[in-house]
C-alpha positions in Angstrom: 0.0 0.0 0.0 1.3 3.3 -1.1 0.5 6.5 -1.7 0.6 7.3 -5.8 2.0 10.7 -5.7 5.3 12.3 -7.4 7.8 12.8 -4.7 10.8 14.4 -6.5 12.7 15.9 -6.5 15.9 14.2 -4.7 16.9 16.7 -2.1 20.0 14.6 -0.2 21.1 11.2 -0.3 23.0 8.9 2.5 23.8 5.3 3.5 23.7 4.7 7.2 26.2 1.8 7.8 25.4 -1.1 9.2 26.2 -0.2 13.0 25.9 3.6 12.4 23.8 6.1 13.7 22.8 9.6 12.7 20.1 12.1 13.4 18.7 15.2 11.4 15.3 17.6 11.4 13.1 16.1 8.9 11.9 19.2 7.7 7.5 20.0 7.6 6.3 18.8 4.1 9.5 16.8 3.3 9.3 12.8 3.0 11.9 10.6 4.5 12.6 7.3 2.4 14.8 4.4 4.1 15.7 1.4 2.3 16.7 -2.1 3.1 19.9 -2.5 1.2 21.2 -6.2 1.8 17.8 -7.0 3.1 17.3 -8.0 7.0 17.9 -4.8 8.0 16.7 -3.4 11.4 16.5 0.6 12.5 15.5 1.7 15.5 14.0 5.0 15.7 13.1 8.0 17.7 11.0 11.1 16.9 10.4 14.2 19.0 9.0 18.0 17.9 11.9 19.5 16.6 11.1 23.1 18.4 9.7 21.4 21.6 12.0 18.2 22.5 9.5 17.4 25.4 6.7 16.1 22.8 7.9 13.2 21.7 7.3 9.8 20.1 4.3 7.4 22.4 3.7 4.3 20.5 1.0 3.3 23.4 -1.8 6.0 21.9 0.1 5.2 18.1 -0.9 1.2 18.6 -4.4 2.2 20.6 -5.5 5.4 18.7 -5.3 3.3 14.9 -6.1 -0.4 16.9 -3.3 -2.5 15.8 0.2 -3.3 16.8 1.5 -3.9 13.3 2.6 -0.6 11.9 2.9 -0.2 7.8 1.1 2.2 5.2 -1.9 4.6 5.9 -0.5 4.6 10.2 0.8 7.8 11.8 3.3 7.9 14.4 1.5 9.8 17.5 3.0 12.2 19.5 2.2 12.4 23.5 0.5 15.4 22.6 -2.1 13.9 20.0 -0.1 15.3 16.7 1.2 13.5 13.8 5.0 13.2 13.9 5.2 11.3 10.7 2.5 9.6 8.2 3.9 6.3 6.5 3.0 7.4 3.5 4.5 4.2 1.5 5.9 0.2 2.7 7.0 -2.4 0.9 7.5 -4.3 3.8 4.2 -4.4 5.5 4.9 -4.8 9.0 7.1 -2.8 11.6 8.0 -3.7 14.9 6.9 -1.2 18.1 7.9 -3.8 20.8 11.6 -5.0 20.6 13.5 -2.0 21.3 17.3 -2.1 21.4 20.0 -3.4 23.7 23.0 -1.8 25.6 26.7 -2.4 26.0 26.3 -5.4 28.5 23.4 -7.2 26.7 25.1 -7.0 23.4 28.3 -8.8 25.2 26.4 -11.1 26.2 24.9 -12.1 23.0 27.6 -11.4 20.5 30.4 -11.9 22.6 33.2 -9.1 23.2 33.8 -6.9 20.0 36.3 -4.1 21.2 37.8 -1.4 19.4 41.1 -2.1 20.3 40.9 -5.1 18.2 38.1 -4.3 15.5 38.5 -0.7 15.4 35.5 0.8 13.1 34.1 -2.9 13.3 33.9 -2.9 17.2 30.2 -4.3 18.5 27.9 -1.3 19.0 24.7 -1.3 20.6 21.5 0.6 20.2 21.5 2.5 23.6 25.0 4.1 23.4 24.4 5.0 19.6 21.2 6.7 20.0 22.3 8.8 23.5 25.3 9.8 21.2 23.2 11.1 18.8 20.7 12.7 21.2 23.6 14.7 23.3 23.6 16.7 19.8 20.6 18.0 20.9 20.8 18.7 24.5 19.3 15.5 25.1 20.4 12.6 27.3 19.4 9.2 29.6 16.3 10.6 30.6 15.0 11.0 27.6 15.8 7.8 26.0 12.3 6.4 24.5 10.4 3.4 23.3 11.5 3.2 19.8 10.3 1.8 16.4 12.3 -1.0 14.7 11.8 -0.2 10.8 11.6 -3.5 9.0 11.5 -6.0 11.9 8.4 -8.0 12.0 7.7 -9.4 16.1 4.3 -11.0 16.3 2.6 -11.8 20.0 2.0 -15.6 19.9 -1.1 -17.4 21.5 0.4 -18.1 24.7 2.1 -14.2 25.0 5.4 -15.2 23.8 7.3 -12.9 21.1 8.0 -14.2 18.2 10.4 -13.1 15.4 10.5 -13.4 11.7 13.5 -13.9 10.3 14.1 -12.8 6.8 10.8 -10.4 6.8 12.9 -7.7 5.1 14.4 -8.0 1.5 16.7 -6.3 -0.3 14.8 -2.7 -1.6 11.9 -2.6 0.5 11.3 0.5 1.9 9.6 2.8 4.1 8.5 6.4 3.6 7.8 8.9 6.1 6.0 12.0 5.6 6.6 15.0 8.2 3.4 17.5 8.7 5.5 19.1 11.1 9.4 19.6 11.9 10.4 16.3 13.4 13.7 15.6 15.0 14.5 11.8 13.4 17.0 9.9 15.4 18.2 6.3 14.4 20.3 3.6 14.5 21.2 0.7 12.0 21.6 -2.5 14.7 20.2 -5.8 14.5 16.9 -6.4 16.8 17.4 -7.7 20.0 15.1 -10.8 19.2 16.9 -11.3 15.6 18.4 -15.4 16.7 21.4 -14.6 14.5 24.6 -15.4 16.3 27.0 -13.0 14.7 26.9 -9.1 15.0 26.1 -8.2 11.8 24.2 -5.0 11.2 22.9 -3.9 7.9 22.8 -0.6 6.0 20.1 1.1 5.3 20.0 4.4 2.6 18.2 7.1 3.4 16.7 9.5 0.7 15.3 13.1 1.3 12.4 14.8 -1.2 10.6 17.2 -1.4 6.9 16.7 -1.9 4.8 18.4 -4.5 1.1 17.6 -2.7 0.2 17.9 0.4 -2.1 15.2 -1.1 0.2 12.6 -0.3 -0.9 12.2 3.8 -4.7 11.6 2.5 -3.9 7.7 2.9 -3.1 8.5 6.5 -5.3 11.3 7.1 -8.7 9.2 6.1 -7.4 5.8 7.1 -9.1 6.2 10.6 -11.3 8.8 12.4 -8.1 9.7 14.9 -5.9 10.5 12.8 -8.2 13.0 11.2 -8.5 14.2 14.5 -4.4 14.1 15.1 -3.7 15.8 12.1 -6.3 18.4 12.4 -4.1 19.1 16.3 -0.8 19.1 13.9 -2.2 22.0 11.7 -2.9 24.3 14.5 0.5 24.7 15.3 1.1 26.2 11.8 -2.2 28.6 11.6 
């Protein structure tokens, strides 16, 4: 499911390495693309207001306000103030995970064994706490206001007996994801594995990300009419721009 609009042109281009982190304002009425390169890629991602840091990212109201815990086209990501951070707009990979989160320094010893940089050097084992607090103290932003993330292409379903369960191989190379912004959003990410991917080795994927500039504001209709709240969430988005 995807939204049928032109999206060009190409502001920016950029590969996030597998491992690597990064962080940007995703600017109001620009769309964010990120695609699965090698496929079995997994990002983690935060988004806060970009001119008021204290709204932020809840994916409680984003799972309860649209009913379902599986994330793809036509779903907005809520902030804790009832506004549209960003409208998936386009996915070619149909599911995105809102319960794994990411692991820090001690759990990813413990699953990957010890990957130092004395050793590796630029291939030394990250993990998805230390990356995203390095890109948030860019911002003024730190521990405290480390929150519940988004893993872009992961798929985690809840199984019958409340058990998570993980699906390998759910991503392929090219899929992608497309994120429209109806208001300046501060995008952090990171480029790890899940913590539920079973895969033994550390070995994180890239991901490109691709900046445009949209020609329609037609493009968030998907979103917009997909259910009765988020009518209602982007209607609270607008108001900050009358």
């Amino acid at each position: 499911m995807s939204a049928s609009l032109a999206i060009r042109p190409t502001l920016y281009e950029e590969t996030v390495p597998g491992g690597g982190h990064t962080s940007f304002i995703l600017k109001r009425g620009q769309l964010l693309r990120l695609t699965d390169l090698e496929g079995g890629a997994n990002v983690s991602l935060m988004l806060l207001n970009a001119q008021e840091k204290s709204e932020r990212l809840n994916l409680p109201d984003t799972l309860k306000g649209q009913h379902t815990a599986k994330l793809t086209a036509g779903h907005c990501l809520y902030s804790d103030m009832g506004r549209v951070l960003a409208a998936i707009t386009a996915d070619t990979c149909g599911w995105h995970d809102s319960f794994g989160g990411v692991l820090n320094a001690d759990e990813v010893g413990e699953k990957y064994g010890i990957g130092r940089y004395q050793e590796l050097r630029n291939g030394f084992f990250r993990n998805g706490t230390d990356n995203l607090l390095v890109e948030m103290g860019k911002w003024n932003l730190n521990v405290q206001d480390l929150l519940m993330v988004l893993n872009l292409f992961s798929r985690v379903d809840v199984t019958a007996d409340g058990a998570f369960a993980f699906h390998q191989g759910h991503s392929k190379a090219g899929d992608y994801i497309e994120l429209y912004a109806p208001m300046d959003t501060l995008v952090i990410l990171t480029a790890l594995q899940h913590p539920l991917d079973p895969n033994p080795a550390y070995a994180p994927r890239p991901v490109k990300l691709s900046w445009h500039k949209v020609e329609s504001d037609g493009i968030s209709v998907l979103c917009r009419t997909s259910r009765p709240e988020n009518g209602r969430a982007f209607h609270n988005t607008e108001r900050l721009y009358i």
